[in-house]
N, C-alpha and C positions, 0 to 999 in steps of 0.2 A: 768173325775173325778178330783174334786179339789183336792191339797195334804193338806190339810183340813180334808176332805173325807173319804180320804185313811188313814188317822192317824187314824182318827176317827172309822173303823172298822178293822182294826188291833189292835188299843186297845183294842178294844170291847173281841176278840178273844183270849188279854195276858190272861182271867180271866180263868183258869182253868174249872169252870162250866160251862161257857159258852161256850167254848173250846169242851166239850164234848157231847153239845147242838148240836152245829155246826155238829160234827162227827156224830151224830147219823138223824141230819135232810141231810145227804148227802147222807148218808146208804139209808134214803126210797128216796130218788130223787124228781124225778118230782108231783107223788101222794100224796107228804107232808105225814104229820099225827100229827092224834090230841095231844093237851096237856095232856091229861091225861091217853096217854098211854107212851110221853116222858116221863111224871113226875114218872110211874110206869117203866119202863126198867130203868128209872136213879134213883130211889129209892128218890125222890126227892119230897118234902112238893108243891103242887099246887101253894101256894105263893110264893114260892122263883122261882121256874118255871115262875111264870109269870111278876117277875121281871127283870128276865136274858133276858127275850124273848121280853119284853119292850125295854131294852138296847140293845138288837140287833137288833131290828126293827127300834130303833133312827139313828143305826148305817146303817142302809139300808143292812143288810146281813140277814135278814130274811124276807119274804112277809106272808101275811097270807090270805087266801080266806074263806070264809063262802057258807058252799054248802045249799043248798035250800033242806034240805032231814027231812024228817018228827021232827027230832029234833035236826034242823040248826047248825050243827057242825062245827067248824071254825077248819083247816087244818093250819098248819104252814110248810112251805118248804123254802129253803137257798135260797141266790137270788146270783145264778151262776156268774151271768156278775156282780154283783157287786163286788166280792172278786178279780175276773182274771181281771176288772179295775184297783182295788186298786194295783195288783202284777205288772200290764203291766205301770202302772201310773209310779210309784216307779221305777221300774227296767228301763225303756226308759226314763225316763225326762231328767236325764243327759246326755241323747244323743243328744236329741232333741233341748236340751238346754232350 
């Protein structure tokens, strides 16, 4: 990962709401979950939900999948390896040089 990259979804995550976004798509893990049960546990307007989840999907720390289920529900969950890039990016390049 570029330090580009890594800035890039680090800032993503200074944003308080987003920040909380994060927290809660790490809570359900690998099975994601839908937006509109984030927007309801976080007490959060649908629109502004799908603004944060834009900008952290720019930021590559969230993926999102669409299941094939009678009313195609799109799943959002964190994208693991991209935060521990960013952390492993950051923390080792000075080493590495």
């Amino acid at each position: 990962m570029e330090m580009h990259e890594a800035t890039e979804a680090f800032s993503s995550l200074s944003q308080e709401t987003r920040l909380k976004v994060f927290k809660l798509l790490l809570e359900y893990g690998r099975d994601g979950i839908v937006p509109s049960k984030i927007a309801e546990e976080l007490e959060m307007p649908p629109n502004t939900l799908s603004f944060h989840l834009s900008h952290m999907s720019r930021a590559g720390l969230v993926t999102s999948k669409k299941w094939s289920s009678p009313r195609k529900t799109e799943h959002f969950q964190f994208d693991k390896f991209a935060i521990l890039n960013s952390a492993g990016d950051i923390i080792l390049s000075p080493l590495w040089g």
